[in-house]
C-alpha positions in Angstrom: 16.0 63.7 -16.0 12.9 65.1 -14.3 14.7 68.4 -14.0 15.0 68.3 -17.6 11.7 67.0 -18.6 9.7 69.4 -16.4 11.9 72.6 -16.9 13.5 72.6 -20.2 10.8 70.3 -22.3 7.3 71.1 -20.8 7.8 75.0 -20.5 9.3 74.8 -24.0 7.0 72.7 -25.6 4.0 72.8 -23.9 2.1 70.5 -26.9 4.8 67.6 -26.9 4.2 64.0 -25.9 6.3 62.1 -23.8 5.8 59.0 -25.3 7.5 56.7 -23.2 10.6 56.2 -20.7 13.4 53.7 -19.8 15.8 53.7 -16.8 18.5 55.9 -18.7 15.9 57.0 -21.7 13.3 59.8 -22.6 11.6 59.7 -25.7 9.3 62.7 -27.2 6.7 63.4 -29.7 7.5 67.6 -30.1 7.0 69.4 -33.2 8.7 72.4 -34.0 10.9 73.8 -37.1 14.5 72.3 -36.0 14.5 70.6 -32.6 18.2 70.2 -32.6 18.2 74.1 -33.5 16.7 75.0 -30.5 18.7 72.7 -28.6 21.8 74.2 -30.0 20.4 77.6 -29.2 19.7 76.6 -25.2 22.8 74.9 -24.8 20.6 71.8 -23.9 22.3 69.4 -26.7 24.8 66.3 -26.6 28.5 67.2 -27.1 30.6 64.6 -28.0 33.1 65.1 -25.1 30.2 64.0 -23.2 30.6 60.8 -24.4 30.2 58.2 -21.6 29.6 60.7 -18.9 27.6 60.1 -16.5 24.7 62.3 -16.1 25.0 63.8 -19.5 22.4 63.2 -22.8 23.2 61.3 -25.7 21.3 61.0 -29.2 20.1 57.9 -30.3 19.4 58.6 -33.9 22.9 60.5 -34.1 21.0 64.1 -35.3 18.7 62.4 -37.6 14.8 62.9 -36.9 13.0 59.9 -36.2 10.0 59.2 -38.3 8.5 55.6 -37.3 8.9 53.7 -33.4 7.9 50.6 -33.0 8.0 49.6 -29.3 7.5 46.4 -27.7 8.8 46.7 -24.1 11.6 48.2 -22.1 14.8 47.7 -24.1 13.2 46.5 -26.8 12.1 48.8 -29.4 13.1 49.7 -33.2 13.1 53.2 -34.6 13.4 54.4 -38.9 15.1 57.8 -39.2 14.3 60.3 -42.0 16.5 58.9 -44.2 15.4 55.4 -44.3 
């Protein structure tokens, strides 16, 4: 996970905002057109054959941007997508 923070996410986006982590869980303020686009493009996205793997990323919202968090402590938080 620090691999992927420091050398996919900082270089990339060098104005996001790590908001805040869990034991299995980063979560980022980054603005850009189409994150999952550039994702896609890097080959740095969740495949569902990844399913259950350990070691591999998985996406919370399900590809739907997140546009409100609410959290209150580790494990215990509440998100609204775009289309809510």
């Amino acid at each position: 996970m620090y691999d992927f923070h420091y050398n996919y996410i900082r270089k990339k986006y060098t104005d996001c905002q790590l908001l805040f982590t869990d034991t299995d869980l980063l979560f980022y303020h980054i603005k850009t057109e189409d994150v999952y686009e550039d994702f896609f493009k890097d080959k740095a996205f969740f495949c569902r054959k990844n399913k259950k793997v350990i070691g591999k990323f998985k996406d919370e919202a399900a590809g739907k941007p997140i546009v409100e968090f609410i959290g209150l402590k580790s494990k215990m938080y509440s998100y609204n997508d775009k289309n809510n």
